[in-house]
C-alpha atoms as one frame of an Amber mdcrd trajectory, in Angstrom:
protein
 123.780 129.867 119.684 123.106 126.946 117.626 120.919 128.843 115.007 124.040
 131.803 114.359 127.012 129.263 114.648 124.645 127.468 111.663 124.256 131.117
 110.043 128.540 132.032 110.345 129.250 128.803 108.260 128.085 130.504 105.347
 129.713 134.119 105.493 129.728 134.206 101.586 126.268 132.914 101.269 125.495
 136.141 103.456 127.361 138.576 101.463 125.890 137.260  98.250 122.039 137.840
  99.684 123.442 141.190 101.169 124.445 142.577  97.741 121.072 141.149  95.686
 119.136 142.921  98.335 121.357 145.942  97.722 121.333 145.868  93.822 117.374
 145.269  94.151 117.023 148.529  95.877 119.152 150.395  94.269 116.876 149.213
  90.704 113.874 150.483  92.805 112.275 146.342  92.178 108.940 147.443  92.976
 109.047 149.826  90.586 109.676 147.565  87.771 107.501 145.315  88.703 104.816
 148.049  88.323 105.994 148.887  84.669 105.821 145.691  84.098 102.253 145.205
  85.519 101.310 148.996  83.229 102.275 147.389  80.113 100.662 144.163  80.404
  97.511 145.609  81.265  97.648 147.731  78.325  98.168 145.237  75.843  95.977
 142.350  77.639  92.936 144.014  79.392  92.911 146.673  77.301  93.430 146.752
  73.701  93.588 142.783  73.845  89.596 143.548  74.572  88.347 146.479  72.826
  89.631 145.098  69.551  86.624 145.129  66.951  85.403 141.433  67.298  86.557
 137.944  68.175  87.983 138.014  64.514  90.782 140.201  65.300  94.003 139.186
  66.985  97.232 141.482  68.733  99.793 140.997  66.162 102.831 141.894  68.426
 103.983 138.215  69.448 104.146 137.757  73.014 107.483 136.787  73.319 108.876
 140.249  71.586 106.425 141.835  74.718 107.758 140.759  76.829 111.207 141.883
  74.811 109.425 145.104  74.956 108.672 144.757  78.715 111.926 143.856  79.471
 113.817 146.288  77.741 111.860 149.006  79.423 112.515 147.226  82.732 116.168
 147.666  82.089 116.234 151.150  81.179 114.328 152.432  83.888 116.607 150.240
  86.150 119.968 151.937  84.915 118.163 154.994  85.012 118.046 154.263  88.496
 121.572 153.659  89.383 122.819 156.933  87.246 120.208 158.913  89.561 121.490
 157.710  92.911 124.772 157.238  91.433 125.034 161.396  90.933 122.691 161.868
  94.187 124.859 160.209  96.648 125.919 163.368  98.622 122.149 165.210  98.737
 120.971 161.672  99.575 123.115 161.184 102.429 121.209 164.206 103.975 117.821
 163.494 103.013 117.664 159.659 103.433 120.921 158.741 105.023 119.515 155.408
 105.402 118.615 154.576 102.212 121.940 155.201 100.433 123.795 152.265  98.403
 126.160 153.237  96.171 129.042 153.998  97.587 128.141 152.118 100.704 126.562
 148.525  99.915 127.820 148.884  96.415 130.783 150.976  95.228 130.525 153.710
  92.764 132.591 151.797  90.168 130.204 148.515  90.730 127.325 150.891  90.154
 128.735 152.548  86.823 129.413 148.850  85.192 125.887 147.871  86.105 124.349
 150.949  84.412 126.194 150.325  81.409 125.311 146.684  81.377 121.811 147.094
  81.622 121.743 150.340  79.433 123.158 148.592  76.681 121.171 145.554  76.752
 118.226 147.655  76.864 119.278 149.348  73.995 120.281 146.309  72.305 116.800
 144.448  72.771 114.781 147.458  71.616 116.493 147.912  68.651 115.637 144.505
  67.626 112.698 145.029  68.356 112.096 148.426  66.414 113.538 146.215  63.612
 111.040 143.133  63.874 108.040 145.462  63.368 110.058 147.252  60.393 110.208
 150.706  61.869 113.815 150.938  62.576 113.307 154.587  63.698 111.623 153.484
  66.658 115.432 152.635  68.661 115.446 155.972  68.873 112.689 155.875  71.614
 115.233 154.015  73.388 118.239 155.584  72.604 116.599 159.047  73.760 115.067
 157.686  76.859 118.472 156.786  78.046 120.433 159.677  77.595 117.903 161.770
  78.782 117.667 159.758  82.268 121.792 160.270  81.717 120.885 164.112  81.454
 118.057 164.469  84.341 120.494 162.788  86.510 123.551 164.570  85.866 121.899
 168.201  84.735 117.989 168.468  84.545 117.168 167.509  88.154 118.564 170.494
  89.387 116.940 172.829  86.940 113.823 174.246  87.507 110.808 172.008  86.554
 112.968 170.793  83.638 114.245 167.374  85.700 110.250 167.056  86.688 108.996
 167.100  83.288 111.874 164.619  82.282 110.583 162.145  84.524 106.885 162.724
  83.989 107.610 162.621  80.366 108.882 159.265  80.337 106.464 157.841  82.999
 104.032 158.604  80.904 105.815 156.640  77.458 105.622 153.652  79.821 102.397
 152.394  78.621 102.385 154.615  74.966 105.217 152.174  74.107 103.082 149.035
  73.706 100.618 151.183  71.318 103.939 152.085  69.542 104.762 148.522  68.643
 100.993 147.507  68.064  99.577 149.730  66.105 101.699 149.443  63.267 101.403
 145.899  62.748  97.696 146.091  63.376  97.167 148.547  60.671  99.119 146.270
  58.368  97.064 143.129  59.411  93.987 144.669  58.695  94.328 148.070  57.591
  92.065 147.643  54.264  89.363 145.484  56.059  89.503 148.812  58.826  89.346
 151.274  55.561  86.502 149.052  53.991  84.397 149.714  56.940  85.617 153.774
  57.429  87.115 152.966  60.623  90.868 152.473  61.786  92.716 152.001  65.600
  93.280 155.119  66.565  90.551 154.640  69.418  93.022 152.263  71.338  95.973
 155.317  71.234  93.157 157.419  72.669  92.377 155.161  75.869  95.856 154.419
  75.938  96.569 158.594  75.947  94.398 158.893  78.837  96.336 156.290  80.992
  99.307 157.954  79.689  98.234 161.232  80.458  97.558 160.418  84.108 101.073
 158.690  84.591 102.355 161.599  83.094 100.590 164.592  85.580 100.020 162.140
  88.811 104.041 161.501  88.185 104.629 165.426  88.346 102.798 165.961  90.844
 104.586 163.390  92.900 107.904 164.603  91.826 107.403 168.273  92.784 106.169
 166.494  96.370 109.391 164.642  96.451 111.503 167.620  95.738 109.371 169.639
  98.936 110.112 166.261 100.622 113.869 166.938  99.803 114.136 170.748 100.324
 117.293 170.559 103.170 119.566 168.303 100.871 118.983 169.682  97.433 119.051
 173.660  99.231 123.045 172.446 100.608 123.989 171.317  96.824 122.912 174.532
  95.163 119.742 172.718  93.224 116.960 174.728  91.777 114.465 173.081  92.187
 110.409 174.023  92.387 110.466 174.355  96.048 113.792 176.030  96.239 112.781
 178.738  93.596 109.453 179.260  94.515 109.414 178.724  98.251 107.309 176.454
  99.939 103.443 178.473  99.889 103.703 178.495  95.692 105.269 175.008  95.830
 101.851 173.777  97.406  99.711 176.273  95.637 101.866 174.492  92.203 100.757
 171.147  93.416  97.322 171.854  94.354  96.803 173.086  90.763  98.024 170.141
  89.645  95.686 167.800  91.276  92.841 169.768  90.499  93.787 169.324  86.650
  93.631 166.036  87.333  90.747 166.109  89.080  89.046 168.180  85.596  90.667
 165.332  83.521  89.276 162.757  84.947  85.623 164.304  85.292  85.470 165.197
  81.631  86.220 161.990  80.442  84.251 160.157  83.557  81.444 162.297  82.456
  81.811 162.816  78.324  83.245 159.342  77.101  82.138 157.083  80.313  78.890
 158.227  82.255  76.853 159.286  79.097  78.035 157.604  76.302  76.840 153.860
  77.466  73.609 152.506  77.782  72.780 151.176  80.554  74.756 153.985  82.701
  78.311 152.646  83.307  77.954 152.792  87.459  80.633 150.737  88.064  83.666
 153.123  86.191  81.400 156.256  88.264  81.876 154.439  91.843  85.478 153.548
  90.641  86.619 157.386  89.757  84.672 158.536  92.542  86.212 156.129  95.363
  89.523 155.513  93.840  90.365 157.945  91.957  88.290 161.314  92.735  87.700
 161.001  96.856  91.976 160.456  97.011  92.943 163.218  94.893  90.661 165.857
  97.371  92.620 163.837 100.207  95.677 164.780  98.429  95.119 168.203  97.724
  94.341 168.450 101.104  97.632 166.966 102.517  99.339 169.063 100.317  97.641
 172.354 101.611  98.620 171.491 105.205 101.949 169.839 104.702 104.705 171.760
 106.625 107.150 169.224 107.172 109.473 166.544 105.659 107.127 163.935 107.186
 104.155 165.282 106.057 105.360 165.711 102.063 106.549 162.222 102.740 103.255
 160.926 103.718 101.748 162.677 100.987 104.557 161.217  98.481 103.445 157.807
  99.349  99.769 158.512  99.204 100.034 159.587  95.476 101.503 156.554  94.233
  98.420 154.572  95.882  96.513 156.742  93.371  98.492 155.983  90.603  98.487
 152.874  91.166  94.970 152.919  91.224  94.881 154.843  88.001  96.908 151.771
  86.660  94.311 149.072  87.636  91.041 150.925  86.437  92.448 148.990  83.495
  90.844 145.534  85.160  87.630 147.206  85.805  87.441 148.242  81.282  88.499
 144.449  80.953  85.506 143.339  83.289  82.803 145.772  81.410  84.518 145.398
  78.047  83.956 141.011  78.980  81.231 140.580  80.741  78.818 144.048  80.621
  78.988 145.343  77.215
């Protein structure tokens, strides 16, 4: 009695805790947090560490990353609020639960807050694309916001179109820091590079591959997602993969999918990893084979017996555990890169 007489003092205090927790979940917070985590481990425990020698320094200041961090934070975040914002009535039948706008947070609150954030994403990354002297680079950000404006309102509900929207820019997540480095690096020590024959295009390649595997893990998940939401999208007259294809070539899509993956991963685990080091790099083979390899068979597996909402759910969740451990193979090249090699 005490403790909720205590608690109705502060109605406003309530509301105001209400509507952060709201406007976190409607930004997907987690999901920031883990852009935020991709970048930095691009930049800091990987091409922070495979730079040449001691000698040779990122030239991308640390307080325009975490510009760059932010700015990506805040795109993805109104990209967000446009998606649910234009969901709201296939949402209420696939997640009823899980719906804000229009219930924790009106439609109109939504649309200010994905302008806001839009624009000051915009805004930062166009100083940015500025401070390295490639202006042309806004355009990254520029065209990653209308096209989130354009898989929300449009794309989604295409076939495959709305999946390769988001995979696409899932995967510029961690291409963006090489975008801003690279550059600068070249024109730090671009004729010492040329001197010795060499130059940094071997950090866009490791880069690529963790860009690659956001990119087709991110697919994969989406196509899941869309299985997951077959009832709600199949009311509001979407097309999407399951819809068009039917559930048997949805899962037969998927399991190709993972198996590309699965090729991916084994041609560079076995080409650029397992034989190209001396000693044998054992620790990056019992990392792809427990973390990486032994999920994605569990996956294709879930996916081949999935026949439910619950079940594409289960298997929705499982993938990002394997993307996320795609994301932190990153500490493990830090750790050889340090200590090993």
């Amino acid at each position: 009695m005490v403790v909720g007489t205590m608690v109705n003092r502060f109605p406003g205090r309530n509301t105001m805790l209400s509507k952060i927790k709201s406007i976190l979940s409607l930004v997907r917070f987690p999901n920031l947090l883990i852009i935020a985590f991709t970048q930095y481990a691009m930049r800091y425990l990987l091409m922070e560490p495979l730079l040449p020698s001691d000698t040779f320094e990122l030239q991308f200041g640390d307080f325009q990353f975490a510009l760059l961090v932010f700015s990506t934070m805040l795109i993805a975040a109104a990209g967000y609020i446009i998606n649910d914002y234009f969901d709201t009535r296939a949402d209420l039948i696939n997640k009823p639960a899980r719906v804000v706008v229009g219930v924790a947070i009106s439609r109109k609150v939504a649309m200010i807050l994905h302008l806001i954030l839009n624009i000051a994403g915009i805004g930062i990354g166009v100083y940015l694309a500025f401070y390295v002297g490639l202006p042309s680079l806004s355009l990254v950000f520029v065209l990653s916001t209308g096209l989130l404006w354009f898989y929300s309102t449009n794309y989604k509900r295409q076939f495959l179109v709305g999946n390769l929207a988001v995979a696409f820019l899932t995967g510029l997540v961690p291409l963006m820091v090489v975008l801003f480095e690279i550059p600068l690096l070249n024109r730090e020590y671009g004729e010492v590079m040329i001197r010795y024959d060499a130059d940094f295009n071997y950090l866009l390649a490791w880069v690529s591959a963790f860009s690659f595997f956001a990119f087709i893990t991110t697919l994969t998940r989406e196509i899941i997602k869309d299985a997951e939401d077959f009832e709600g999208d199949n009311a509001y007259g979407m097309k999407t993969v399951p819809i068009v294809l039917g559930t048997f070539w949805t899962r037969v899509l998927l399991v190709v999918l993972i198996a590309a993956t699965l090729f991916a991963l084994l041609f560079l685990l076995f080409k650029y990893i397992f034989f190209s080091v001396d000693p044998v790099d054992y620790i990056s083979l019992s990392y792809f084979s427990l973390f990486l390899l032994l999920p994605l068979l569990l996956l294709a597996i879930q996916v081949m017996t999935a026949r439910s909402k619950r079940a594409f759910h289960r298997a929705s969740t499982f993938i990002k555990l394997v993307m996320l451990f795609g994301i932190l193979y990153s500490v493990v090249v830090f750790y050889l890169v340090e200590f090993k090699y």
